[in-house]
C-alpha positions in Angstrom: 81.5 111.0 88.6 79.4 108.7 86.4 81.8 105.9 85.9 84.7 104.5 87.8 87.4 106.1 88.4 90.3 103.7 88.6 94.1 104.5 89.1 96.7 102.3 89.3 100.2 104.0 89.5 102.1 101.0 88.9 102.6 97.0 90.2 105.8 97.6 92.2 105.9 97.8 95.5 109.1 98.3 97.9 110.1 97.7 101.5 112.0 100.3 102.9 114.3 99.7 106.4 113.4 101.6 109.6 114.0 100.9 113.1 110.1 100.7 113.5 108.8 97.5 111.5 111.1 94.8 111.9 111.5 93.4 107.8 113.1 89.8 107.0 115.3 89.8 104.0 114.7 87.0 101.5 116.8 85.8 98.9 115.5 84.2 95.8 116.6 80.4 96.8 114.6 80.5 100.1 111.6 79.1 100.5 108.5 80.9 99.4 106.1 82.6 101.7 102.0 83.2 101.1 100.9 85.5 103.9 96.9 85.7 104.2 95.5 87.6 106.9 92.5 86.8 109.4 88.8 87.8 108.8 88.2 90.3 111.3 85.4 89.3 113.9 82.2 91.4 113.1 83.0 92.8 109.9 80.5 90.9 106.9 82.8 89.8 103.4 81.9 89.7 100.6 78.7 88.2 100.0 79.4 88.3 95.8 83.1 87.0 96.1 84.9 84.6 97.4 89.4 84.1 96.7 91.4 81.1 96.9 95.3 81.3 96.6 97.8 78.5 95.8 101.6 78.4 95.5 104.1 75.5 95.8 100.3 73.5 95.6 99.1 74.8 98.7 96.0 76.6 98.8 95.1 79.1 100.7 91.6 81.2 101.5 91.8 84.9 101.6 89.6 87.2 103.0 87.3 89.7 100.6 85.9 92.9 102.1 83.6 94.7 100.8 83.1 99.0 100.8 79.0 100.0 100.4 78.8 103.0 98.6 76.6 105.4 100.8 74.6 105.9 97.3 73.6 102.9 97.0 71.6 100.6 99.9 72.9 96.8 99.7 70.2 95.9 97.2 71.6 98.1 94.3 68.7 100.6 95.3 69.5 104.5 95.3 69.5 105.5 98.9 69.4 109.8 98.5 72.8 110.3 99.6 74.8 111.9 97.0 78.5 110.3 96.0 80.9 110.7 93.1 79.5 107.2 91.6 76.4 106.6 90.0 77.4 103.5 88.6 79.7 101.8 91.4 77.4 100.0 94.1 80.4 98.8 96.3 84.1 97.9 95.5 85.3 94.8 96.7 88.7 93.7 97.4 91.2 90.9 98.9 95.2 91.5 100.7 97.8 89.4 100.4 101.7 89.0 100.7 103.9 86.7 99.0 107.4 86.2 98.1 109.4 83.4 96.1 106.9 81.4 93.7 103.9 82.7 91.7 100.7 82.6 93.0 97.6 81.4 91.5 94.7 83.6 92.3 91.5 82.1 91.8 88.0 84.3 92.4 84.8 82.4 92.3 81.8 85.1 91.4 78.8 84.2 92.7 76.8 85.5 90.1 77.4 83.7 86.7 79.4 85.8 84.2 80.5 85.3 80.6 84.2 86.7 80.7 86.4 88.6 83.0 89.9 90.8 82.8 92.3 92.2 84.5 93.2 95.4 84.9 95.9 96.8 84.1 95.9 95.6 80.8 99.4 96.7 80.2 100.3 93.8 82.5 99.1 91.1 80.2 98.1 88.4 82.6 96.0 85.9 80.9 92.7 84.5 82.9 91.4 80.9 82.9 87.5 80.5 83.4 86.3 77.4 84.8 82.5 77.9 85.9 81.8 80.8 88.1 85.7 80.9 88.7 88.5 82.9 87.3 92.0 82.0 87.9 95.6 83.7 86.8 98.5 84.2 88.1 100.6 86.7 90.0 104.4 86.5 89.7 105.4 89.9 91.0 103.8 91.9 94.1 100.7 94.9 92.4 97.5 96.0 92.0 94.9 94.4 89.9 91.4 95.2 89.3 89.2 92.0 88.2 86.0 93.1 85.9 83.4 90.7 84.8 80.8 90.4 81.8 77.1 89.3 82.1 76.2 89.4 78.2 76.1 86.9 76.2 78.2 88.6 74.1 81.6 89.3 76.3 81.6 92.2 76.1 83.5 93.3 73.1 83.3 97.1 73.8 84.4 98.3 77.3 80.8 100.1 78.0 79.5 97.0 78.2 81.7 95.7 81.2 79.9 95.6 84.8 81.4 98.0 87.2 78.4 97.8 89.5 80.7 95.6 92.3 84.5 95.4 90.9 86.9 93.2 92.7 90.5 94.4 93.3 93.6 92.1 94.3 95.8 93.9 96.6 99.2 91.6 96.7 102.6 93.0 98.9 105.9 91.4 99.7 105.8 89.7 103.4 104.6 92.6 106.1 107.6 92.5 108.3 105.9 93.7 112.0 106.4 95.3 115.0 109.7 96.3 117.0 111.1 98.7 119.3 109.2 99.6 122.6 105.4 99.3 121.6 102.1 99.2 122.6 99.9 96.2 121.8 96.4 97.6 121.0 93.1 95.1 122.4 90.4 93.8 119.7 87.4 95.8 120.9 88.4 97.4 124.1 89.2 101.1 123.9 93.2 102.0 122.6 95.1 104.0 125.5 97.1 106.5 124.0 100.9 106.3 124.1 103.5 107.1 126.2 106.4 108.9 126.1 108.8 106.0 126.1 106.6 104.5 124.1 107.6 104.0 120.0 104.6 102.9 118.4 101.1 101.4 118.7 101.1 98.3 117.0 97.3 96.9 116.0 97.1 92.8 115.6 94.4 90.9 113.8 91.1 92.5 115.4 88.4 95.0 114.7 89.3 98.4 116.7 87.1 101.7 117.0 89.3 104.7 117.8 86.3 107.2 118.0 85.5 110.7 116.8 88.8 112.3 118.6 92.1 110.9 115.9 94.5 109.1 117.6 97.7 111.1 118.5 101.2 110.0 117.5 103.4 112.1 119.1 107.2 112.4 119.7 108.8 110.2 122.5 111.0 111.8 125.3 113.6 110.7 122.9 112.6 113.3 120.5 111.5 110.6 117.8 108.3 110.2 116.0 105.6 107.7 117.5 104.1 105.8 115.0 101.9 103.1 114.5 101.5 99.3 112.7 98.4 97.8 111.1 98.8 94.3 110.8 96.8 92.4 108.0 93.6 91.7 109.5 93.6 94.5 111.4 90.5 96.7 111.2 90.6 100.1 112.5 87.8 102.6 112.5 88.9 106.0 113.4 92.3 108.4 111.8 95.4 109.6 113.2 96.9 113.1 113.9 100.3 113.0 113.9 101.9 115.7 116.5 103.5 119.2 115.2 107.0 119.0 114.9 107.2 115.3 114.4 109.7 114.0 112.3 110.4 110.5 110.8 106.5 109.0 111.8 105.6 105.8 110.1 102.3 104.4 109.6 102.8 100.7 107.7 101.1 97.1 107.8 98.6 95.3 105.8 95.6 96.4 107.9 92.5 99.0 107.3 92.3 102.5 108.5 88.0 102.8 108.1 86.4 106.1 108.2 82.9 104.5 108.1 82.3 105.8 112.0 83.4 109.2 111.2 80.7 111.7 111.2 80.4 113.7 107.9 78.8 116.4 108.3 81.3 118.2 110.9 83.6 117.6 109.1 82.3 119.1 105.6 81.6 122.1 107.2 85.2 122.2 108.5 86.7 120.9 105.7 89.6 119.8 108.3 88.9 116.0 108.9 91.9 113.5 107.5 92.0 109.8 108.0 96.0 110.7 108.3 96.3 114.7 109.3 99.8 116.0 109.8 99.6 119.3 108.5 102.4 120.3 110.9 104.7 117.6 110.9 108.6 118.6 110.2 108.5 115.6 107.4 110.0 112.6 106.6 107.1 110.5 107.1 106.6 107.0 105.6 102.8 106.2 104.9 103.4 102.7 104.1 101.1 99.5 102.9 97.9 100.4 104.7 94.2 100.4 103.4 92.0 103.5 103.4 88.8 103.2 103.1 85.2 105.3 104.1 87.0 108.9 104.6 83.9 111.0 105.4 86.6 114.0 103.9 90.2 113.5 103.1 92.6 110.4 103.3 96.4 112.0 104.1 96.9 115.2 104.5 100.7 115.6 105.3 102.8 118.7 105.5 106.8 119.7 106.0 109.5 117.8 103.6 110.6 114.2 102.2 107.7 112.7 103.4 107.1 109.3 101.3 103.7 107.1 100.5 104.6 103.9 99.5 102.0 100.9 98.4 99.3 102.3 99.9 95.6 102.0 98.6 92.4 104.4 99.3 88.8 103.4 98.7 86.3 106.5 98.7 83.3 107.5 97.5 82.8 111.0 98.4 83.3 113.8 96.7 87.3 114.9 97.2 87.8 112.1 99.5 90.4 110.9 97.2 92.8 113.5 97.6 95.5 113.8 99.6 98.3 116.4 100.3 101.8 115.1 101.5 104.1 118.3 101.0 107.5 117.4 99.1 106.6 114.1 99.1 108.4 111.1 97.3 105.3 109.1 96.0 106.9 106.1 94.7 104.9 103.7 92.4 102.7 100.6 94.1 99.5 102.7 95.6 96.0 102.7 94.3 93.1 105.1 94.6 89.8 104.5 93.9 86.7 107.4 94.0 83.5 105.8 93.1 
């Protein structure tokens, strides 16, 4: 495609109970909660943007990633790989939770601009510019997309708004973590797969490489679904199969799921590579919260009945790498997708 393709389904996201990821309830006249999550050792931010958060008067840095498109080498130069974007250079994003308060969100662009917006416009949040930063506030857990003007004009017409490097705000409720009978994956030593008595695979704050071969999540001796938790901060390169005849698995957390080490190629020719394949599960799965980004192919692929994706958000630049297949699925509002 020749310009970007943005989708927000909505600004509300939900929590749903399971006996896999332990989830605090919080009443309004608690105290408020910012959640920000580490930078993971070894991967670069940023180097455009930078985010600052503040609620209650505290302020708080939060980590911006960055996805290349493959198009484009890191000085905006075409590199001969052909994408879906000719126009989109890299997408750039931050992750957050929050309850209580609002929180101010402030985004200092290192390159000077003349206005910005945020997207969705049907949201009407109103921007402050001081300098080469941009502040507004978030009341309400969403997806925003932050677009900035370099004319001296601002842009009246939207053609002449930069999409060469947008910057999205992912915000969530609190993450909730682990629970039940898990095993607690290593930063940068190899994952061992799970064992029967084992529930989940829970990833903390860390950069993880899974390798070509996905991941299995099987079924316990139990007979339930093995699953798997992502906690903000948490960068793991690599995808998931989920085992045949698995029913209930949930994948949730704040963290990445990265295709970026993924070969391509194989799986073009196959045309059978998901970041998140279970195309013969018996259903009821809960995709929930994570970050996809860099599938060489596809992003979920899921099969049987009732499964649900919930707040989920997928960063691609390839050519169908946006879709996903999840069966009689309940989709409920709070994810973003993003192709080039």
């Amino acid at each position: 495609m020749g310009s970007k393709a943005f989708l927000i389904l909505c600004a509300a996201l939900f929590i749903g109970g399971s006996i896999l990821f332990c989830q605090t309830a919080r009443g309004a006249a608690e105290s408020s909660v910012l959640e920000v999550y580490p930078a993971p050792m070894g991967i670069s931010p940023s180097p455009q943007y930078s985010v600052q958060l503040v609620q209650n008067g505290q302020k708080k840095s939060s980590f911006v990633y960055q996805s290349q498109n493959p198009g484009f080498l890191s000085n905006g130069e075409p590199s001969g790989i052909t994408t879906s974007s000719t126009l989109e250079q890299s997408t750039a994003w931050t992750t957050f939770s929050f309850s209580g308060a609002s929180v101010v969100v402030q985004i200092t662009n290192g390159k000077p601009f003349t206005a910005a917006r945020i997207l969705p416009s049907h949201r009407q949040i109103v921007s402050t510019i001081t300098g080469n930063v941009v502040s507004f506030s978030v009341s309400s857990p969403g997806n925003l997309a932050v677009d900035f003007c370099y004319l001296a004009d601002s842009c009246p017409t939207d053609s002449e708004w930069d999409i060469s490097n947008p910057m999205l705000v992912f915000s969530n409720p609190p993450q909730g973590g682990p629970g039940g009978n898990y095993l607690t994956a290593k930063p940068g030593s190899p994952v061992p797969p799970l064992s029967n008595t084992q529930s989940m695979v829970y990833f903390p704050p860390g950069v993880y490489d899974l390798g070509q071969t996905p991941y299995v999540l099987g079924i316990t001796q139990d007979g339930g679904a093995q699953g798997a938790f992502l906690a903000g901060g948490a960068y793991v390169k690599g995808a998931f199969q989920i085992a045949p005849n698995a029913k209930g698995t949930k994948i949730a957390g704040r963290g990445i799921l990265s295709g970026e080490e993924i070969a391509r190629n194989p799986c073009e020719a196959s045309q059978t590579c998901s970041m998140i394949d279970g195309t013969k599960i018996a259903g009821q799965a809960l995709i929930q919260g994570i970050t996809i980004v860099n599938s060489p192919l596809r992003n979920v692929n899921l099969k049987g009945v009732e499964n649900t994706l919930r707040g989920i958000r997928i960063i691609s630049w390839y050519a169908n790498s946006g879709s996903f297949a999840s069966g009689e699925a309940v989709s409920d509002p709070g994810s973003a997708i993003e192709v080039g």
